[in-house]
N, C-alpha and C positions, 0 to 999 in steps of 0.2 A: 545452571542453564540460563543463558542470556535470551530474554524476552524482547521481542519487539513490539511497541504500542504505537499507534498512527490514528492522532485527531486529526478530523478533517474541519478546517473550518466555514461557516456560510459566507456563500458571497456576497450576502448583503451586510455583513458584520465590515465595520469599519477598521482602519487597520491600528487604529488606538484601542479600541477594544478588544485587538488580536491578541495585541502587544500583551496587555494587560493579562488576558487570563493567559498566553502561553508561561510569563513571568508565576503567575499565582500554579502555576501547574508545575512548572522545575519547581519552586519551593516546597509545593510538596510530597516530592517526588524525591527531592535531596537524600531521603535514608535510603537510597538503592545507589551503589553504585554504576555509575556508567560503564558500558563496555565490558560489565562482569555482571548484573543483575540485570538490568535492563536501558535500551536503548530508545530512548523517546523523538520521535517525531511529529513533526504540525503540518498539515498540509493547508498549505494559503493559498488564498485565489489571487488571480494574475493582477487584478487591479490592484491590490494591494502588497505583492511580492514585496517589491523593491523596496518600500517605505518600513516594511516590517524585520525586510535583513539589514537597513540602518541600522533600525532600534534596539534589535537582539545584541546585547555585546557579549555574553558570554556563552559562544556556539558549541563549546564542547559538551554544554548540557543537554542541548534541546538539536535537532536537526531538521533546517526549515526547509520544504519540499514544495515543490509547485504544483500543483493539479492537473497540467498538464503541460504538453511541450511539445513541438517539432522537430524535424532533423532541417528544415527549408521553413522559410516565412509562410505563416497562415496568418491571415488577417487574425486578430484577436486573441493570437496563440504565444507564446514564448518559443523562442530557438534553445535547444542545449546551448548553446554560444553564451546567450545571452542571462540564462539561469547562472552561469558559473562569474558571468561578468557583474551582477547585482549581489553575487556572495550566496544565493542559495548552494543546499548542500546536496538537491537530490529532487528529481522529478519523478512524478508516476506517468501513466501513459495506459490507456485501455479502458480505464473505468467504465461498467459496463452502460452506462445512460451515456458516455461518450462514443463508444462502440455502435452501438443501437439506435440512439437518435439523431448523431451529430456524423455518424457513418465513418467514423477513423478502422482503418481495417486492418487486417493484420499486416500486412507490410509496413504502413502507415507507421503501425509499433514495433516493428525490427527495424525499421530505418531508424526513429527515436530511440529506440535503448542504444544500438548502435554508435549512435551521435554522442547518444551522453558519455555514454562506458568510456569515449575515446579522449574525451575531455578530463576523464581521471573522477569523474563524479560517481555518485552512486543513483541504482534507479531500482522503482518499482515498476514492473512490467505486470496487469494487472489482466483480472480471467474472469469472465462470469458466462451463464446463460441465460437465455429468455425464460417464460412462463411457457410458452410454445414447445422450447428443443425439451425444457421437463417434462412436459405432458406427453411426446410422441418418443419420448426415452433417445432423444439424440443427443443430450446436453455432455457426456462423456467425449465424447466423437467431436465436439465441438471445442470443449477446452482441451483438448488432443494438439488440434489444428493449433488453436491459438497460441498454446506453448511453442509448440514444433518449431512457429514460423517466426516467434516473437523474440525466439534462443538464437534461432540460427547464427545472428552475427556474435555472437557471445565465446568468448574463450575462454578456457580457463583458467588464464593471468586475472580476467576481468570480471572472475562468474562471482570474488568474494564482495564485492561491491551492485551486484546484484539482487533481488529478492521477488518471490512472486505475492502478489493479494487476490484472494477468491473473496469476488463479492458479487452473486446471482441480480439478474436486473428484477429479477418478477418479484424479491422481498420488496421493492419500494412501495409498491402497491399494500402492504400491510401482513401480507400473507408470513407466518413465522415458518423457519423449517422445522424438520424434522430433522431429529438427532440421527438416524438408518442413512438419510437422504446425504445429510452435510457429509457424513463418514464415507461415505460413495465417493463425493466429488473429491473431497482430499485425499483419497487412495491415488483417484485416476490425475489427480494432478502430478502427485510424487511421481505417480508412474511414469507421465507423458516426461517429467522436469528431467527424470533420470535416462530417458530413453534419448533425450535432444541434448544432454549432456552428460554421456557415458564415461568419461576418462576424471570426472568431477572426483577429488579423494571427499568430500561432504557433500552433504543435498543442499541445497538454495534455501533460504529462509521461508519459511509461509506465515502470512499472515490471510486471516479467518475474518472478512469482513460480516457475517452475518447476524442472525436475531438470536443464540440461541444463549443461553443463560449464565451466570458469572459463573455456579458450580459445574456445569458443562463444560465451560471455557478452562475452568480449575480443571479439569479430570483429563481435556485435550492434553495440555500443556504437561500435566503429571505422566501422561503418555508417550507424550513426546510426537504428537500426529500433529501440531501447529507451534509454531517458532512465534507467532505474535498476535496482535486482536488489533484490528480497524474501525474505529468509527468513527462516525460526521455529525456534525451541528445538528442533522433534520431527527436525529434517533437520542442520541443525551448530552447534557449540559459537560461545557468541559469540566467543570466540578464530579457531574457524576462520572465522566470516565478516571479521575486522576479515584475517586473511589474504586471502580473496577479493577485499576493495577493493585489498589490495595487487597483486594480482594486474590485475586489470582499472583500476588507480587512475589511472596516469599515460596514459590513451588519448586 
């Protein structure tokens, strides 16, 4: 089973220190093969994209992703154009503190995957809920929507360069899930993913950004209910995530 793992990195991290531990993470990452064991991704912030896909020279190890991105100029944002023109390999787009605080909405993200997919890249199209839709039990009904609308320009020439990430905005605040809860949201994810892409002959990748434990994460992945594990600078050191592939690597 090909795994996919996606560090996120901080955007106060400089892009020499990017460099540095993305390099110390393919090193030790080298006993899994690529494209048959697992598929490693970094996600870099935009101030530092471009200087980091200089440095990276051997891209078939590692795949450097941007944080996020446009389909049209935003102040401060990247265009798909312009991620494939610096040599990245692959944009996310949704993140839910992106979604929630910065108000990118769902169109916002069909017109982004859209842009990318057409440019021949690959993209993560990404799903969360508040603390709010979890409490009043509409967070289903929610990344429903978000799929629905975030698929629609998605074909499937372009669905295998695709992939979704479930990452809830209310874990920021510190609160861990619950293993009943997380099994919830990734049923209705699969559901909604398959219901906006019916003619798919495989289901889209899922990556599992949340809190819940390496042997949890092991037991998903034995299951076959998550395709990858996400996380960022603010939750563990990239040392400790290139540990957590060791941990869940050989499944």
């Amino acid at each position: 089973m090909l795994k996919f793992y996606l560090y996120n990195f901080s955007p106060s991290s400089s892009a020499d220190r990017i460099v540095s531990e993305i390099n110390d993470m393919v090193g030790k990452t080298l006993k899994y093969k690529r494209m048959e064991d697992i598929m490693l991704f970094v996600g870099v912030p935009t101030a530092s994209l471009e200087a980091v896909c200089r440095s990276i020279e051997d891209k078939e190890l590692v795949k450097l992703c941007s944080q996020c991105f446009s389909a049209e100029k935003v102040s401060g944002v990247p265009t798909a154009a312009q991620l494939k023109a610096i040599g990245a390999h692959a944009g996310m787009i949704g993140l839910a503190d992106r979604r929630y605080v910065l108000g990118e909405t769902d169109s916002f993200c069909r017109d982004g995957v859209g842009e990318l997919l057409s440019l021949g890249m690959k993209c993560l199209l990404c799903v969360g809920e508040t603390a709010q839709m979890k409490q009043d039990g509409t967070a289903r009904e929610v990344l429903s929507e978000q799929i629905a609308e975030g698929l629609s320009k998605v074909d499937d020439d372009a669905a295998y360069r695709t992939g979704l990430l479930y990452r809830p905005l209310w874990e920021f605040g510190g609160e861990a899930t619950e293993l009943d809860y997380a099994l919830d949201m990734i049923s209705a994810i699969k559901e909604s993913a398959a219901s906006a892409l019916p003619t798919l002959p495989e289901p889209l990748p899922l990556l599992y950004g949340g809190t819940l434990t390496a042997g949890q994460l092991k037991d998903l992945f034995e299951r076959q209910l998550i395709d990858g594990y996400f996380a960022d600078a603010e939750r563990m050191t990239a040392e400790e995530f290139t540990e957590l592939i060791d941990a869940v690597g050989n499944v």
